[in-house]
C-alpha positions as CSV (number, residue, x, y, z in Angstrom):
1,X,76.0,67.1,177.6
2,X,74.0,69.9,178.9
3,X,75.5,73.4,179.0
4,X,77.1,74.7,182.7
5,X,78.4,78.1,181.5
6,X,78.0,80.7,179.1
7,X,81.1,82.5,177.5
8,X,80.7,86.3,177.5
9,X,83.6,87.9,175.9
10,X,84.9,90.8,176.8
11,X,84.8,92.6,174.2
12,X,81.5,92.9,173.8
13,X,81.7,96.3,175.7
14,X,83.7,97.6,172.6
15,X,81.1,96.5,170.3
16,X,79.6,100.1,169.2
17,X,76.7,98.1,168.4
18,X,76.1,96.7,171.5
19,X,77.2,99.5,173.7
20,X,74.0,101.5,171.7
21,X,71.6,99.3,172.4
22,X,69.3,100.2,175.5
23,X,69.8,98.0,178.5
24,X,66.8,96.3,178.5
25,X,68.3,94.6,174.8
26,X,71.3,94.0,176.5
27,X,69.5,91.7,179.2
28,X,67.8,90.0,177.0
29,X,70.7,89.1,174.8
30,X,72.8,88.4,177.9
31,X,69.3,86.1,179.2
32,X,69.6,84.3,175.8
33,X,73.2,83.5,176.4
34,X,73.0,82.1,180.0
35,X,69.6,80.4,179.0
36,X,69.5,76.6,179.5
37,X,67.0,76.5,176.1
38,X,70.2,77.7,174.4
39,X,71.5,74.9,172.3
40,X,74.7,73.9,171.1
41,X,74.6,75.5,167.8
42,X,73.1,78.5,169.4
43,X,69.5,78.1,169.1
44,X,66.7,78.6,171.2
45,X,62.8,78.5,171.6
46,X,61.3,81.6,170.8
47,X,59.1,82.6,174.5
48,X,59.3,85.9,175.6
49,X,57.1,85.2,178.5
50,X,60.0,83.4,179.5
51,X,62.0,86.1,180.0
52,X,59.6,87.9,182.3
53,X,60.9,86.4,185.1
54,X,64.4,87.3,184.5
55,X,64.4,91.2,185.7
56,X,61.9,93.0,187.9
57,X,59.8,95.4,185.5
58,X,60.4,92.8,182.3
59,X,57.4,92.1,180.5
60,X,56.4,90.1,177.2
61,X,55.6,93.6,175.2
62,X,58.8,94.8,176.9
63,X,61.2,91.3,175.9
64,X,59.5,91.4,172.5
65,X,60.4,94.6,171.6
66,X,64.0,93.8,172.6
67,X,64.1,91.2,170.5
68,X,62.8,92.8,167.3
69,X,65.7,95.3,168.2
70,X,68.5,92.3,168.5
71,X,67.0,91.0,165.5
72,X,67.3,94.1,163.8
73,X,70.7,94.6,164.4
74,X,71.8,91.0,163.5
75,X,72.4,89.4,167.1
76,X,70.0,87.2,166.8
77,X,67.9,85.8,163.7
78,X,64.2,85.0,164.5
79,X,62.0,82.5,162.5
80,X,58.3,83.2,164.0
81,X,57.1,80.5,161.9
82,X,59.2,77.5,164.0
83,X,58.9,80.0,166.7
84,X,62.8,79.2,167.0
85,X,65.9,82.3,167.3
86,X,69.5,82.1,167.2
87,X,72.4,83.8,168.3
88,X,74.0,84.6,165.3
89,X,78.1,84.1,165.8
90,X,77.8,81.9,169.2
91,X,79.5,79.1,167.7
92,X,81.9,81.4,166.8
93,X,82.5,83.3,170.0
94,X,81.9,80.0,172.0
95,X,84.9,78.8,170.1
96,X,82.9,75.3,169.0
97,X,86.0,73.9,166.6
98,X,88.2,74.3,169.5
99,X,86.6,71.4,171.4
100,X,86.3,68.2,169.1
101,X,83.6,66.8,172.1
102,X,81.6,69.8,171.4
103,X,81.3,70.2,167.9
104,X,79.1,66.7,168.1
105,X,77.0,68.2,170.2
106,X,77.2,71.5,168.1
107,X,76.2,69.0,165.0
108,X,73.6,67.1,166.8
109,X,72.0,70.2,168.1
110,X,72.2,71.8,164.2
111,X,70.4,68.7,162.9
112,X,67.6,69.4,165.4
113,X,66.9,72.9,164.1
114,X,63.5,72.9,162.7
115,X,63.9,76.7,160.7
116,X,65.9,76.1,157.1
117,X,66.9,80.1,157.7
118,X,68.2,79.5,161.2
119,X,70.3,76.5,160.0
120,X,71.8,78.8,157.1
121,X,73.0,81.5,159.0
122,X,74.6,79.0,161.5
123,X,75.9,77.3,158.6
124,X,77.2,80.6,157.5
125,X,78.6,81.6,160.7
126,X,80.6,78.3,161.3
127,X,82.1,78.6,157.4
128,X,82.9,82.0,158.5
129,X,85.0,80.3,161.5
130,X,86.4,77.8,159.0
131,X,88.1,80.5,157.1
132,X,89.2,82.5,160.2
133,X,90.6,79.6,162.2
134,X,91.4,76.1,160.1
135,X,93.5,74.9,162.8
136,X,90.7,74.3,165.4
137,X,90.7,70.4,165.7
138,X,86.8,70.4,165.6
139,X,87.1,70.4,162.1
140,X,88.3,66.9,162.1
141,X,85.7,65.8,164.0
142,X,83.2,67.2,162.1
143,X,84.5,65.7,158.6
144,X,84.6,62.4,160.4
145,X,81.2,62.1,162.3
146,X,79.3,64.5,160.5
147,X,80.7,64.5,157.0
148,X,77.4,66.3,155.3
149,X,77.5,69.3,157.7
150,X,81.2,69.8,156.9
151,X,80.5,69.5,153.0
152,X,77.8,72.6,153.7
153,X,80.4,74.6,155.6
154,X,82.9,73.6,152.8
155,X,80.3,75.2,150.1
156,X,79.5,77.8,152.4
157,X,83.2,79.3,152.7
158,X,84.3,78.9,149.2
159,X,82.1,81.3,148.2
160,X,79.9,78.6,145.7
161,X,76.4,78.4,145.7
162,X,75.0,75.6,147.8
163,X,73.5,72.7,145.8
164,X,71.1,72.6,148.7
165,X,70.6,76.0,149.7
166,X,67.7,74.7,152.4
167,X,70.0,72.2,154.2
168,X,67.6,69.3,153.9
169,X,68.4,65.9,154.0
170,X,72.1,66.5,156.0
């Protein structure tokens, strides 16, 4: 199920941090959001030249710098090596759990991640969203079809030390 929409909330123009960032950063982080190479778990390619196209007077230098600066300030991660990036709390702000259909493509997509870094912070993200919102029904899903990812988000939100700190072999 490919993506139709992207959810922008609101709030973001509250966000001190956002609302400081220069509005080129803020087109690329809204460009990253409506992006079709945006995953379920929040994770795209890393091309800057993609971006280019997106807004007269963007260039790579110009998109890369951006991204440095969204990386920076945590709104997305960046892994050079799988030439990979996240957007740190989409599953979050997307409201994932919320849509049991979803989270199996959320999980699918997370098992497709190549960076170990990338996967941990999304792991983080989603134990964050465990402990903020049990009720969501996602959760059930992702016990019963995915019952590795859930033990990770289980380790990740009580605060333990994962056994498998690199998310290998989910």
């Amino acid at each position: 199920m490919a993506r139709k929409h992207a959810r922008l909330l609101l709030s973001v123009w509250d966000d001190e941090d956002f609302t400081a960032l220069a509005p080129t950063e803020q087109t690329i982080y809204f460009g990253i959001l409506s992006s079709r190479d945006l995953s379920w778990c929040g994770v795209a390619p890393l091309l800057p030249q993609r971006f280019t196209r997106n807004a007269h007077g963007l260039t790579e230098r110009k998109v890369t710098a951006a991204l440095d600066r969204l990386s920076k300030d945590r709104f997305v991660v960046i892994d050079r090596t799988t030439a990979e990036l996240a957007v740190r709390t989409f599953v979050r702000h997307d409201e994932i759990m919320r849509q049991p259909n979803v989270v199996k493509a959320m999980a699918t997509a997370l098992d497709r991640v190549h960076s170990d870094r990338l996967r941990d912070v999304i792991l983080e993200e989603v134990a964050r969203d465990f402990i903020e919102n049990p009720e969501y029904p996602g959760w059930k899903t992702l016990a019963n079809c995915f019952p590795k990812v859930m033990a990770m988000v289980h380790e990740k939100s009580s605060g333990n030390p994962s056994a498998n700190p690199s998310a290998k072999g989910r």
